[in-house]
N, C-alpha and C positions, 0 to 999 in steps of 0.2 A: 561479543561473539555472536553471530547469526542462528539462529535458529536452526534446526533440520528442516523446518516449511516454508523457508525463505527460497521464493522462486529464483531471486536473482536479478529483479528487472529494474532497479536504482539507476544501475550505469547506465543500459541500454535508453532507458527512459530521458536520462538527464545528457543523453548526449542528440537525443531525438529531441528534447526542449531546446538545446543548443542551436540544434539547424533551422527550428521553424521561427527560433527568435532572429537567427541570420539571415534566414530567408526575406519573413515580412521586413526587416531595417532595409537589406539591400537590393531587393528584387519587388515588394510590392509598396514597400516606401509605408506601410501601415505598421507601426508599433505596438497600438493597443489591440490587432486584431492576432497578433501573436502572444503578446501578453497572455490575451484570454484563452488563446489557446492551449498554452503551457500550464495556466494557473486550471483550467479546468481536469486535464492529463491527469496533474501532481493530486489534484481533487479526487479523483476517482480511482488513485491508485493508492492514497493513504486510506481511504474508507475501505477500501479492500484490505487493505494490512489490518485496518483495526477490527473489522469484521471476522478475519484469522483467527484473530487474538483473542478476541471474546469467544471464539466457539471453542478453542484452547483450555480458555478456563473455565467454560461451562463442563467441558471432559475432562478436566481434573477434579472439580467439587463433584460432578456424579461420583468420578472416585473416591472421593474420599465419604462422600454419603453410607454407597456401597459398603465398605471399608466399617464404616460407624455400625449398622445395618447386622454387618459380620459380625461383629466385633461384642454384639449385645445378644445375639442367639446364645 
């Protein structure tokens, strides 16, 4: 199940890798410069997800810090 912070951008992305690997095979005849193209995209859109994620649970343990914090007054 997805997240509520989940933008949404999988499909849109993986059908934009689709075209630019279609493109470079039948229009610029270069393989590996679509490759990299795609491989860099999928690059910078997982570090984006994981970068999410870590500030995700950085604001969960403050809470539960917080919470401890309370919890001992």
């Amino acid at each position: 199940m997805p997240s509520p912070t989940d933008s949404g951008l999988a499909a849109p992305l993986a059908v934009l890798s689709a075209v630019v690997i279609l493109y470079s095979l039948l229009v610029a005849q270069e393989i590996l410069l679509g490759i990299v193209a795609v491989v860099a995209t999928w690059f910078i859109y997982l570090l984006y997800r994981l970068l999410v994620r870590m500030g995700r649970i950085a604001t969960a343990l403050e809470r539960l810090i917080e919470q401890r914090v309370d919890d001992e007054r």
